[in-house]
LOZAKE-154728 format. One record per residue (C-alpha): residue number from 1; x negated, y, z. Coordinates in nm, 2 decimals, always signed. Layout:
+------+--------+--------+--------+
! resi !     c1 !     c2 !     c3 !
+------+--------+--------+--------+
!  NUM !      X !      Y !      Z !
...
+------+--------+--------+--------+
//
This chain:
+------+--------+--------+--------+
! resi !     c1 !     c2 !     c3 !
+------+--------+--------+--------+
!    1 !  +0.73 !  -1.74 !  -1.14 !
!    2 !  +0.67 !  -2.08 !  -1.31 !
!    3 !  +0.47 !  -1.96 !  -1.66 !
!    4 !  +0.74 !  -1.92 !  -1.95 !
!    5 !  +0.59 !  -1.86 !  -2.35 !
!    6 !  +0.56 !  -1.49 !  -2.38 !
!    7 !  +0.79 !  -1.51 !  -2.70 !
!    8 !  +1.14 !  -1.59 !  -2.49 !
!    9 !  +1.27 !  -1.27 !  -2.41 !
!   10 !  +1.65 !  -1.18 !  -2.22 !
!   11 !  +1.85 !  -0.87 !  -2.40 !
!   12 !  +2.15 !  -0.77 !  -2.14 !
!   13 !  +2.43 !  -0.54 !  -2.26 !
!   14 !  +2.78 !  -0.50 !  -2.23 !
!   15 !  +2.86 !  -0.41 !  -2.59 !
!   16 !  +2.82 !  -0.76 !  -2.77 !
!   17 !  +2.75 !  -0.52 !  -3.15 !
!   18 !  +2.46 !  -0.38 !  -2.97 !
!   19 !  +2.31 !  -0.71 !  -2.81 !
!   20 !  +2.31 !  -0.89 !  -3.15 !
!   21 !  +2.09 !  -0.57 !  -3.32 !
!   22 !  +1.88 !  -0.60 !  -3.05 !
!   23 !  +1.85 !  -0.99 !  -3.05 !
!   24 !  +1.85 !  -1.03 !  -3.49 !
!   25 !  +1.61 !  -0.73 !  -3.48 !
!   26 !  +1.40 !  -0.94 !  -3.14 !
!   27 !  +1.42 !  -1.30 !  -3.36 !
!   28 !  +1.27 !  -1.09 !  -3.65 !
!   29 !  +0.95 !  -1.13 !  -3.50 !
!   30 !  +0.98 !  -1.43 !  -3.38 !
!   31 !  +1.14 !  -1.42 !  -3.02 !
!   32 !  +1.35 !  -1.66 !  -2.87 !
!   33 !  +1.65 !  -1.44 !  -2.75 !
!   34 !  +1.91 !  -1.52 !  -2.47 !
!   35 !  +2.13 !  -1.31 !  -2.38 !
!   36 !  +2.37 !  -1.17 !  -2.08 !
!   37 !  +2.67 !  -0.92 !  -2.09 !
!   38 !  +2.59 !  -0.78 !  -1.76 !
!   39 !  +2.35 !  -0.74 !  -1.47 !
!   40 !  +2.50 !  -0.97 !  -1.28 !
!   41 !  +2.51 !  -1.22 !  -1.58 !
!   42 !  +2.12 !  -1.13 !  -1.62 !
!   43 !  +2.00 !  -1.25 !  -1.29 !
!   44 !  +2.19 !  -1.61 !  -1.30 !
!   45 !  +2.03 !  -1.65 !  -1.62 !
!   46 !  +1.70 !  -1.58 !  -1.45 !
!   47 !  +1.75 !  -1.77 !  -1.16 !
!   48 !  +1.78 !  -2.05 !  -1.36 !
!   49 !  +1.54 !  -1.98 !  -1.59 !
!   50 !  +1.26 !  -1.67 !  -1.58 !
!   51 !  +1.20 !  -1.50 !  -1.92 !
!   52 !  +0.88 !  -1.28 !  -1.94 !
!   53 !  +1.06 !  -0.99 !  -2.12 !
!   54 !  +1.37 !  -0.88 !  -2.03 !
!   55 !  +1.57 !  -0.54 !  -2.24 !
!   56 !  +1.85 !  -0.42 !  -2.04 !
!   57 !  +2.10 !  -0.11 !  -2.12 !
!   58 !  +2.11 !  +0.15 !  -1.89 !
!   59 !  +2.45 !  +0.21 !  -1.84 !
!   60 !  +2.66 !  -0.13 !  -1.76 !
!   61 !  +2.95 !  -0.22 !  -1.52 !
!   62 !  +2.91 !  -0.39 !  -1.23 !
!   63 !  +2.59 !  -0.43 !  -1.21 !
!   64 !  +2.38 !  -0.08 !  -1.44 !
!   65 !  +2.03 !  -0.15 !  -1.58 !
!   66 !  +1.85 !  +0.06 !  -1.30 !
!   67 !  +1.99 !  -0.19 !  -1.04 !
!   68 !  +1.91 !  -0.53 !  -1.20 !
!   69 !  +1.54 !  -0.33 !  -1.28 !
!   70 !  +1.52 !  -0.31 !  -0.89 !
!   71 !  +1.63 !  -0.69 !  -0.86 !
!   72 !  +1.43 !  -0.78 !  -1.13 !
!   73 !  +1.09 !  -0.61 !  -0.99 !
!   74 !  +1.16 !  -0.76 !  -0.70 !
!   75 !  +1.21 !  -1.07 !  -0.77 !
!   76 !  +1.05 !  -1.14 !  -1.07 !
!   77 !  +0.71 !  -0.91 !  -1.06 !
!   78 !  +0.58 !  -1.12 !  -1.32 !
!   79 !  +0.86 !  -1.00 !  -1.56 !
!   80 !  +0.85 !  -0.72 !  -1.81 !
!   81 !  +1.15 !  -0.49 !  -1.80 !
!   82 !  +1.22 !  -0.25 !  -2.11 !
!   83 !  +1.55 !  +0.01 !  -2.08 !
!   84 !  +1.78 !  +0.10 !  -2.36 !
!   85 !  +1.93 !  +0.40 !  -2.37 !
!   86 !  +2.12 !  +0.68 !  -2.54 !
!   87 !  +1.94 !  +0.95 !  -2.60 !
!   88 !  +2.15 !  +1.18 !  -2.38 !
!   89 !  +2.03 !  +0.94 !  -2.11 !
!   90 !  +1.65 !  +0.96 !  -2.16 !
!   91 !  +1.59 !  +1.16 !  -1.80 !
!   92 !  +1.69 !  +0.83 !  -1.65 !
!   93 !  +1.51 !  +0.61 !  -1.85 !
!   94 !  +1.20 !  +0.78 !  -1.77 !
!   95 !  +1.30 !  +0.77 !  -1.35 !
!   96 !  +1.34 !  +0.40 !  -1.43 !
!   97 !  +0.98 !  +0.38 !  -1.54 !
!   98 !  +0.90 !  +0.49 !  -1.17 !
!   99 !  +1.09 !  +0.19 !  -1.07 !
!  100 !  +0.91 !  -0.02 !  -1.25 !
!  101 !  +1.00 !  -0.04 !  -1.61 !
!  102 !  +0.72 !  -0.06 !  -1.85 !
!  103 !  +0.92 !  +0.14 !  -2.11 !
!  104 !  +1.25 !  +0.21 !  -2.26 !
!  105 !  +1.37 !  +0.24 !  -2.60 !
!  106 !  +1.63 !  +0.52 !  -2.73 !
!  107 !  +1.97 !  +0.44 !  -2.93 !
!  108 !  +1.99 !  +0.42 !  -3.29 !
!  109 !  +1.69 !  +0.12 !  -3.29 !
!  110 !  +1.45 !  +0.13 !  -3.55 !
!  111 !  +1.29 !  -0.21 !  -3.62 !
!  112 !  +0.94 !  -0.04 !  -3.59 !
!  113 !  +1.00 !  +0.11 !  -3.29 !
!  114 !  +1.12 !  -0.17 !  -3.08 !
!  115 !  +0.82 !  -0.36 !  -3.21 !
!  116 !  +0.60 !  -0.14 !  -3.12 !
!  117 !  +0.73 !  -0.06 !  -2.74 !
!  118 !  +0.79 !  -0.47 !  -2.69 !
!  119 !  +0.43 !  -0.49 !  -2.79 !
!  120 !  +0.28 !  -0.23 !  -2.58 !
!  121 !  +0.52 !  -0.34 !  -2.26 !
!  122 !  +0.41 !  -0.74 !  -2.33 !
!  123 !  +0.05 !  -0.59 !  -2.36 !
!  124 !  +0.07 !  -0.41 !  -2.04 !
!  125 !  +0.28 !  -0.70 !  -1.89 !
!  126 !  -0.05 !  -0.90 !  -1.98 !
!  127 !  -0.27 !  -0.69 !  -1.82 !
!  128 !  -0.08 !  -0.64 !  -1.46 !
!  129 !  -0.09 !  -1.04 !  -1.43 !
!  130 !  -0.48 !  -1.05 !  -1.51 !
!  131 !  -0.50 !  -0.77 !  -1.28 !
!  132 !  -0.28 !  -0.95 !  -1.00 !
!  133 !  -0.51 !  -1.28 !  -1.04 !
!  134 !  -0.83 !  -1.10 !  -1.02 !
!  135 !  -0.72 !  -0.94 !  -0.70 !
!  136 !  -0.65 !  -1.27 !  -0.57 !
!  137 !  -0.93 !  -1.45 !  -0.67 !
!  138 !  -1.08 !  -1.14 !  -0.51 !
!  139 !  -0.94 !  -1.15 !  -0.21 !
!  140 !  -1.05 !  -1.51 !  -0.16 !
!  141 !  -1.39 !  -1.45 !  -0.22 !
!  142 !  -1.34 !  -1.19 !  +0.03 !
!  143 !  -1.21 !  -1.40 !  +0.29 !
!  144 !  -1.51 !  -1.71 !  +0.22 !
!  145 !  -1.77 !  -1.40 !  +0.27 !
!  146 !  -1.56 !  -1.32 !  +0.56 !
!  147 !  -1.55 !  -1.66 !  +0.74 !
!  148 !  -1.96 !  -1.72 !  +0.65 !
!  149 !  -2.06 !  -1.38 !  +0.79 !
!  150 !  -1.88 !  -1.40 !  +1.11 !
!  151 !  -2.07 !  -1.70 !  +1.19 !
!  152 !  -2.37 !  -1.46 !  +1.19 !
!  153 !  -2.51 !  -1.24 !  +1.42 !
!  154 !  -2.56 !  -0.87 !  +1.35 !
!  155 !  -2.91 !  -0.92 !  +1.29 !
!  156 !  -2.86 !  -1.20 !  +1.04 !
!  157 !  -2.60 !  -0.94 !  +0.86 !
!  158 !  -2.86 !  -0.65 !  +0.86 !
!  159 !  -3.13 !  -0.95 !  +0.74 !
!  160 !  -2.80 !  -1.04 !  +0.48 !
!  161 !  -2.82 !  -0.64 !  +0.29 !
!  162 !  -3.21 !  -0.59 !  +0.30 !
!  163 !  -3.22 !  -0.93 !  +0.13 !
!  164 !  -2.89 !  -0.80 !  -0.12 !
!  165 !  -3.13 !  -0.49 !  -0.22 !
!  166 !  -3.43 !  -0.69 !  -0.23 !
!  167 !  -3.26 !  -0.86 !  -0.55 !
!  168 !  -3.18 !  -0.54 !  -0.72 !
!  169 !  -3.48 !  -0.33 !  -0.82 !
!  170 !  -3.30 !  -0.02 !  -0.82 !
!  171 !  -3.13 !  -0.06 !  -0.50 !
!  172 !  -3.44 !  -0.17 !  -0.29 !
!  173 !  -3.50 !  -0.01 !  +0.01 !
!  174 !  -3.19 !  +0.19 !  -0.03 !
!  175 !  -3.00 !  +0.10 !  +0.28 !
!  176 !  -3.30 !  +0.16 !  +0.53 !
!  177 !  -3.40 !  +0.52 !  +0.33 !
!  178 !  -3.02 !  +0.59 !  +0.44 !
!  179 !  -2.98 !  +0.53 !  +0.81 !
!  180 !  -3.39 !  +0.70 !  +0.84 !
!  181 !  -3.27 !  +1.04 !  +0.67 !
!  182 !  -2.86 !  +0.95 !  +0.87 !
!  183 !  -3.04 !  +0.94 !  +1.21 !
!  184 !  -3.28 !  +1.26 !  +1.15 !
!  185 !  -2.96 !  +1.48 !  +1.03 !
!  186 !  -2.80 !  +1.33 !  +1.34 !
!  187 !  -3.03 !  +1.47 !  +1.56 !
!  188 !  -3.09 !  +1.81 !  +1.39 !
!  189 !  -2.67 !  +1.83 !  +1.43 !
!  190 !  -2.73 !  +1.73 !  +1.83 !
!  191 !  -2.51 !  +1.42 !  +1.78 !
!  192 !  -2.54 !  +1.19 !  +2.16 !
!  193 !  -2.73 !  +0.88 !  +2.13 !
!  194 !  -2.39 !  +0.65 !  +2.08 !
!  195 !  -2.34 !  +0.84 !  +1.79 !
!  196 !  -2.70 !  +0.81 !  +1.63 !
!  197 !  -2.64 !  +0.44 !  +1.72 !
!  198 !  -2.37 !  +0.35 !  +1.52 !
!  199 !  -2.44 !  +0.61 !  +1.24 !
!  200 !  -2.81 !  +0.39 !  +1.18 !
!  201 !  -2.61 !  +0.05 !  +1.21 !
!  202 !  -2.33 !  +0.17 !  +0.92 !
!  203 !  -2.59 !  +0.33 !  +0.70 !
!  204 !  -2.78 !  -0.02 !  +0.72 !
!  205 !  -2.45 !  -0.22 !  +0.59 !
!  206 !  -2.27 !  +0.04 !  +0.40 !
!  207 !  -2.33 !  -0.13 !  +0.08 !
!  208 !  -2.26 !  -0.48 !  +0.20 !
!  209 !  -1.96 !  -0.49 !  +0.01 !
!  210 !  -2.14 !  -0.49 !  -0.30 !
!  211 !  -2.14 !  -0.87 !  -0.23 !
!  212 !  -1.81 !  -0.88 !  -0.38 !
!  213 !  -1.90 !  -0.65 !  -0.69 !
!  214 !  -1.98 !  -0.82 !  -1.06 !
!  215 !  -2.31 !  -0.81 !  -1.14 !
!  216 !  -2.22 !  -0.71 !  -1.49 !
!  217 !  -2.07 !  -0.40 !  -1.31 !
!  218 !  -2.32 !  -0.34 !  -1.08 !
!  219 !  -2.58 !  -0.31 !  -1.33 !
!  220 !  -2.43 !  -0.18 !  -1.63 !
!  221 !  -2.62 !  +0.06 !  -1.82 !
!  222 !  -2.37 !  +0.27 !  -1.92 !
!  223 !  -2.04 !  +0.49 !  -1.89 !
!  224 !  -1.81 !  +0.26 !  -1.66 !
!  225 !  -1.47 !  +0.17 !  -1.81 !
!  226 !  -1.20 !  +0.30 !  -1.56 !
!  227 !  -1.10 !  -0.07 !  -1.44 !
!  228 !  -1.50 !  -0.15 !  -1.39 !
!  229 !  -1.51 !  +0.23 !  -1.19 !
!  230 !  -1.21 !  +0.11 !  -0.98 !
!  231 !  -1.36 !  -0.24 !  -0.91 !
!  232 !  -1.68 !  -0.13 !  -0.79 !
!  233 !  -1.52 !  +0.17 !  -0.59 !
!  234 !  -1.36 !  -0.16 !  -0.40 !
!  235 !  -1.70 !  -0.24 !  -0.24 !
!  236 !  -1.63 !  +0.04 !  +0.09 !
!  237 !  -1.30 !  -0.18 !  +0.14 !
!  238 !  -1.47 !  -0.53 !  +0.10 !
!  239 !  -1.74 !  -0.42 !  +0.31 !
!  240 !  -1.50 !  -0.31 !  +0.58 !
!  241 !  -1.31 !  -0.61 !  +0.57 !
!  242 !  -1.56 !  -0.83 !  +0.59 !
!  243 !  -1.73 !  -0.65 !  +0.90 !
!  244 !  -1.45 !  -0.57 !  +1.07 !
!  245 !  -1.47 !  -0.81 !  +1.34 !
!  246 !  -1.78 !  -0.79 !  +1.38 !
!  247 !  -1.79 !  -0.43 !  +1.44 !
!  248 !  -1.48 !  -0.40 !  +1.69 !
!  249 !  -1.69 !  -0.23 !  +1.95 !
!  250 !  -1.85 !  +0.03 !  +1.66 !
!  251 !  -1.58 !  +0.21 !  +1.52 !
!  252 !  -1.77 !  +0.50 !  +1.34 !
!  253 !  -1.98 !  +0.22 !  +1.21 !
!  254 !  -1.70 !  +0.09 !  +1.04 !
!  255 !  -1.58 !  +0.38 !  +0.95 !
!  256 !  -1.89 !  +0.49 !  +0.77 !
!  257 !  -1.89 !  +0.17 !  +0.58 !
!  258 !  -1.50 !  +0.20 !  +0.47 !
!  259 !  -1.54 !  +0.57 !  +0.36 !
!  260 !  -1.87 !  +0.64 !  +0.29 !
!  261 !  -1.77 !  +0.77 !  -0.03 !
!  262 !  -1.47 !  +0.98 !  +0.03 !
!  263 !  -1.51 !  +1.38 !  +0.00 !
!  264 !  -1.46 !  +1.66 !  +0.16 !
!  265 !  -1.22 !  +1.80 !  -0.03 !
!  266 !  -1.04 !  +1.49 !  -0.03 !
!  267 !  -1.05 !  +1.36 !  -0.36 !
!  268 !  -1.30 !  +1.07 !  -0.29 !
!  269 !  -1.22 !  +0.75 !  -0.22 !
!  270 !  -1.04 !  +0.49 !  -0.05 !
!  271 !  -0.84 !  +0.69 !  +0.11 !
!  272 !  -0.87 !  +1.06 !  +0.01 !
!  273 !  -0.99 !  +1.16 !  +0.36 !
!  274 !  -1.07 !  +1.58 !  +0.36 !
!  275 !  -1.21 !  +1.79 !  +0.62 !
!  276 !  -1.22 !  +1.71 !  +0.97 !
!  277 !  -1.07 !  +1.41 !  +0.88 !
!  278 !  -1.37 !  +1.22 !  +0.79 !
!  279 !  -1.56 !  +1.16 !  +1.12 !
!  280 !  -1.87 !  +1.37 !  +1.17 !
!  281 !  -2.07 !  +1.00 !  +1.14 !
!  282 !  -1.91 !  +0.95 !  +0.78 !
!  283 !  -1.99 !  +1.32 !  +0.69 !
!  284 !  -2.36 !  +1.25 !  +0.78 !
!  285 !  -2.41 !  +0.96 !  +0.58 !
!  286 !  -2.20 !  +1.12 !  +0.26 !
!  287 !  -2.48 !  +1.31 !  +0.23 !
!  288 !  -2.74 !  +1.15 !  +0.28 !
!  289 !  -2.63 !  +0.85 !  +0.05 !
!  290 !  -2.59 !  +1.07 !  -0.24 !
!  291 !  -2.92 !  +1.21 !  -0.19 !
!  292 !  -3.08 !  +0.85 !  -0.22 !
!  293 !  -2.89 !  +0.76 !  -0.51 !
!  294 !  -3.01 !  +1.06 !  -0.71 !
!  295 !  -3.37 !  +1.05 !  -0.62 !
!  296 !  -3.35 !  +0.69 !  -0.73 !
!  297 !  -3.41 !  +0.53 !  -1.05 !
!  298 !  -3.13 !  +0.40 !  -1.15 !
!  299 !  -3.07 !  +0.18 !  -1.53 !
!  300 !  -2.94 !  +0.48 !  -1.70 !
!  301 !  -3.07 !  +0.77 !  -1.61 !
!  302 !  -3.46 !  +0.83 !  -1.46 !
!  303 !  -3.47 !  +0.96 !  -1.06 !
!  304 !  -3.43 !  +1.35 !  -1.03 !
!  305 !  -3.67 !  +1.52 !  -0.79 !
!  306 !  -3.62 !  +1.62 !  -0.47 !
!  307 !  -3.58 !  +1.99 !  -0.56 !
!  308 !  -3.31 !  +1.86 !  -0.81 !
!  309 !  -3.18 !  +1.66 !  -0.57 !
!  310 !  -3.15 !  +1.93 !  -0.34 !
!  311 !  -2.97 !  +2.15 !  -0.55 !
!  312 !  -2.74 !  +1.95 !  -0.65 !
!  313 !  -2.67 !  +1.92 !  -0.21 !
!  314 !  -2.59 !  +2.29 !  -0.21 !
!  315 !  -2.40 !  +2.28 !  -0.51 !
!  316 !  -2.16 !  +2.02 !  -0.36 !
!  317 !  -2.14 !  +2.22 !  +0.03 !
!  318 !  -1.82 !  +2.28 !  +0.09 !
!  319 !  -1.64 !  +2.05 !  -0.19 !
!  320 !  -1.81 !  +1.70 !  -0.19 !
!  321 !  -2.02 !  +1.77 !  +0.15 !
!  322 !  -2.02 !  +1.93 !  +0.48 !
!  323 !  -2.17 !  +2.22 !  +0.46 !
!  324 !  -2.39 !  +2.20 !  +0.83 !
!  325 !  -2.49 !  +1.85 !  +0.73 !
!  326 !  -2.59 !  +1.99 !  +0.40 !
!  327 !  -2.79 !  +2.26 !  +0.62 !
!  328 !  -2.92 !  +2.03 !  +0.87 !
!  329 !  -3.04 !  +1.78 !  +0.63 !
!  330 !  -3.25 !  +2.05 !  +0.49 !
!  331 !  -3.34 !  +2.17 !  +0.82 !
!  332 !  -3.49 !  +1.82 !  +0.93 !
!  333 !  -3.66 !  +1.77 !  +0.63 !
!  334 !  -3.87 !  +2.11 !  +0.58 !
!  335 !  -4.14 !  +1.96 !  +0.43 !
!  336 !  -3.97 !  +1.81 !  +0.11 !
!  337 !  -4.33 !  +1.63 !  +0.04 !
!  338 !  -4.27 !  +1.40 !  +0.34 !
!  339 !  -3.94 !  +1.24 !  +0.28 !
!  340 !  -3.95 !  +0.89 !  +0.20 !
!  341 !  -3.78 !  +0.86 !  -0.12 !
!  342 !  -3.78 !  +0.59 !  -0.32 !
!  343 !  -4.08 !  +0.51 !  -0.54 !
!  344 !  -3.99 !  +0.39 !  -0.90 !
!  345 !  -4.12 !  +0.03 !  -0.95 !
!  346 !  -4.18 !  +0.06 !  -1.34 !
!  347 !  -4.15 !  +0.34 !  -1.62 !
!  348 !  -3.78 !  +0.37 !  -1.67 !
!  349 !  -3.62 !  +0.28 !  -2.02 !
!  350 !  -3.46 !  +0.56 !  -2.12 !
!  351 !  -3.15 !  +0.49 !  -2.23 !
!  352 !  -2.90 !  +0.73 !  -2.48 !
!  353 !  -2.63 !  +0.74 !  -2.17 !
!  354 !  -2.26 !  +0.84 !  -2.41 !
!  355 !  -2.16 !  +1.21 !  -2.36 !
!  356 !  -1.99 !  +1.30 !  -2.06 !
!  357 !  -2.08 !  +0.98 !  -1.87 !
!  358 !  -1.98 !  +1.06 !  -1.54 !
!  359 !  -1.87 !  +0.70 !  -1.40 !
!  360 !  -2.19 !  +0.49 !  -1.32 !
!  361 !  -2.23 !  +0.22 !  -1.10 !
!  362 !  -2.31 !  +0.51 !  -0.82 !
!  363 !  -2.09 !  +0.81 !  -0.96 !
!  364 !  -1.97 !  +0.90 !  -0.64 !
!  365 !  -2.30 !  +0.91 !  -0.51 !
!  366 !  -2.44 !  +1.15 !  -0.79 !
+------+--------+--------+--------+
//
């Protein structure tokens, strides 16, 4: 859609009374109104000239509002759709916002009102596109990462991560600490060599995607906004994508770099794997990754100990981890003294983390 200003706005209704309230009540604030008498009439109007804002009635002949919605979404992504509607009609106002409408507004108007809900759908309108544009600009740093590191050799790729965590004084070291604990629980489980294999080569590049994660975000202090906990819960997908062709021949590799950080009782993420769904290689890792992160210092909180650390393992058996991993993690570390956690640099500053921070840079991790 060719960019249009944000004031031009398209009201379609059948009933030419109630388009001109809407449109005298729209120019009030300073809209440029057009307007169309049906849903047919709506989308030659927007063929031959996209609006950013478009109010449609619900109920019109021909063509009714939920249709040209569909059309509209469709067609015109970019566009914000807001339904009118009688109030006996609400139920299918509200379906409509499934469909895609960022809100509706309920017969009699009140001027108030309809500012308020244009606002908020021009608002959320706003933040879809920067969305949209971030996840392209995204995706093509993805896909320059991509064609550099296939031009590498695995080595050069493992050399790529110890380098990544060499840069980040609370990440050092992590991604080799991972695949020594991965491949000891692997062994107290009786996993075959393959297996062993290719859990030590995903535990070295499970974090490679992090490549692709703002450093603001990364390294923020603090409680993580929800759109910085869902951009750096993007890394296990970057990292995937980035390795895939690399790692054709490894599959549990890969998969321990894609869902490192799902859960057992499926509510982790990418994909809400649970149970026996996430590969035995994956379930290895899970654990061992989270045990890491919270024996690590990290810039808002201090490391716990191992015993903590530990407890918090037991707590999670069954819920965020397998429970035999759990037990043979334990089991192949009896001598909690030996384990090679990470050693804190510098004195931590302590930081006054906000209540009920739960969303850090490594949340699903600890």
């Amino acid at each position: 859609m060719m960019p249009h200003d944000v004031n031009q706005c398209l009201v379609v209704d059948d009933e030419p009374r109630l388009r001109r309230v809407l449109v005298r009540l729209l120019e009030s604030e300073g809209f440029e109104c057009f307007e169309a008498s049906s849903g047919i009439d709506a989308l030659a109007q927007m063929e031959r000239a996209a609006v950013p804002l478009v109010l449609s009635d619900l109920r019109m002949p021909e063509m009714d509002g939920a249709a040209l919605l569909k059309e509209i979404t469709a067609r015109w992504p970019g566009t914000a759709v807001i339904m009118v509607t009688a109030v006996a009609e609400v139920e299918s106002a509200v379906a409509c916002l499934q469909e895609g409408a960022l809100d509706y507004i309920a017969k009699p108007f009140q001027l108030d009102e309809v500012r308020a809900r244009v606002q908020q759908a021009l608002d959320k309108r706003r933040l879809l596109l920067e969305n949209r544009d971030y996840q392209r600009r995204l995706e093509d740093l993805v896909r320059v990462q991509a064609r550099r590191i296939e031009d590498l050799s695995l080595g050069k790729i493992q050399a790529l991560a110890e380098q990544l965590e060499e840069r980040d004084q609370y990440l050092r070291g992590h991604s080799l600490r991972v695949a020594d604990y991965a491949t000891a629980v692997a062994r107290a489980l009786g996993l075959g060599a393959d297996a062993i294999g290719e859990i030590a080569l995903g535990s070295h590049l499970h974090d490679i995607g992090k490549i692709g994660v703002r450093e603001e975000v990364l390294h923020k202090a603090g409680k993580l906004t929800e759109e910085e906990y869902q951009h750096i819960m993007l890394h296990p997908l970057i990292g995937a994508r980035i390795l895939a062709p690399l790692l054709s021949g490894a599959p549990s590799a890969l998969a321990v770099i894609r869902s490192h950080h799902e859960r057992l009782d499926g509510r982790g993420l990418p994909d809400g794997l649970a149970g026996d769904a996430i590969a035995i290689e994956v379930r290895v890792v899970t654990v061992v990754d989270a045990f890491d992160a919270m024996t690590s210092l990290r810039p808002y909180r201090p490391s716990l100990s191992v015993d903590r650390a530990m407890e918090e393992l037991t707590s999670g058996r069954g819920k965020q981890f397998d429970p035999a991993v759990v037990d043979a993690f334990q089991h192949a570390f009896p001598d909690r003294a030996a384990l090679p956690i990470a050693t804190p640099v510098f004195q931590p500053v302590h930081l006054a983390a906000p209540s009920g921070t739960t969303r850090h840079a490594d949340a699903a991790s600890d």
